[in-house]
N, C-alpha and C positions, 0 to 999 in steps of 0.2 A: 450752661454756658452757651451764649449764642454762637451762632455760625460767623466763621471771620471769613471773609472773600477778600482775597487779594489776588491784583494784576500785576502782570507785568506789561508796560505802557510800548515798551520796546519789541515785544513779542511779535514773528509770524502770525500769531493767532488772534483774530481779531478781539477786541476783549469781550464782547454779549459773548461770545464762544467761551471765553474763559470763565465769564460768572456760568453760563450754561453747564458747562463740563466740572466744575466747582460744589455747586447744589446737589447737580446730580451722581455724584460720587457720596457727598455725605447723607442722602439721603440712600442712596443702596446700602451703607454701610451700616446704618443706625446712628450715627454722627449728629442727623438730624431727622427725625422724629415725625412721625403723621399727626398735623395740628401744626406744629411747629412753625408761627410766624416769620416771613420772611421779612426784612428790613422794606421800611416802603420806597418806591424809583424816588423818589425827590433824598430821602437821609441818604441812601448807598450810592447815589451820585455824587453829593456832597462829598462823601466820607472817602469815595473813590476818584474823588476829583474827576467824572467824565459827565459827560451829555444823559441826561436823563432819559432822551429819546434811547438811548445806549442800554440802560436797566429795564427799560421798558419794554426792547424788542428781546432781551435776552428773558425776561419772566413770559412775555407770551408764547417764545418756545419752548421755557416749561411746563407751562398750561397744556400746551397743542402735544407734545410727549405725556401725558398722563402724568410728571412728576410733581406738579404742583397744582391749585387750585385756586383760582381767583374766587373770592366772595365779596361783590361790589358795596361798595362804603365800608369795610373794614380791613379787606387789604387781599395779598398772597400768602398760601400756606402749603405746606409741604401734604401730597396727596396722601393717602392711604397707597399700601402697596398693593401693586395689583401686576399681573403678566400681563404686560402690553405686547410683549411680542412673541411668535412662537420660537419654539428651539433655532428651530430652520434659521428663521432673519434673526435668531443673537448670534449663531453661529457665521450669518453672514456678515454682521457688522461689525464680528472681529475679525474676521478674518480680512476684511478691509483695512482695518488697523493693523493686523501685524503686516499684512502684504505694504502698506506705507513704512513700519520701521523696517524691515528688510530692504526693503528698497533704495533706501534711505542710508543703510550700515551697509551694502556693496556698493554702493556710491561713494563712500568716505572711504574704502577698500580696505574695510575691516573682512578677515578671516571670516570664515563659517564656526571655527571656536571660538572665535571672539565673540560671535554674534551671540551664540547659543548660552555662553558665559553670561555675557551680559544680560540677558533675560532672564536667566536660573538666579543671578544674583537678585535681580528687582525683583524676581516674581516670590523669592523666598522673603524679601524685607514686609511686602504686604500683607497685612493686617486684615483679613475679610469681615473682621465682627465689628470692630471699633471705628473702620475709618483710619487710620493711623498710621504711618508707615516705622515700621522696629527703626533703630538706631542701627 
């Protein structure tokens, strides 16, 4: 089954972040595959209704992160897994993430149980093998 990318057009997050953050989720997960074809910038513009310049600057930064691999005149493909980064920097680039939802849920003046609920909740729906989130 191909990989389905979808935005949302209304989103904070710009949308190359969204197809970025999209690939590279199904590709940790096994979702999508090492080899595995990505759609070429001119069909997933189309299909995404945006600017090609748009798919194009979101596939160069998954080139430039080791997730994907350009092979010139046949397209992008999902890379081989490899550690691109040590413990240390995964450690630090979550921790940049959770210090944003935190930051983010004592703003809206959710509780400290509320927070931690809501985490235990999502973090038990994730699925690490498939890609997938439980129902």
């Amino acid at each position: 089954m191909p990989l389905r990318i979808v935005v949302a057009t209304g989103s904070s997050v710009p949308i190359y972040r969204q197809v970025v953050e999209q690939v590279r989720l199904a590709a940790a997960t096994g979702r999508a595959k090492a080899g595995d074809a990505l759609p070429s910038v001119r069909t997933l513009a189309e299909e995404l209704v945006v600017n090609p310049n748009t798919i194009a600057k979101a596939y160069g930064e998954l080139v430039r992160e080791g997730i994907a691999e350009a092979q010139p005149g046949r397209g992008v493909f999902i890379a081989a897994k490899r550690s691109v980064y040590s413990r240390a920097e995964r450690a630090r680039r979550v921790e940049g993430a959770l210090e944003e939802f935190i930051h983010e849920a004592v703003c809206l003046g959710m509780p400290e149980e509320e927070i931690r609920a809501l985490f235990e909740k999502r973090l038990s729906r994730a699925d690490f093998k498939q890609g997938e989130d439980k129902p």
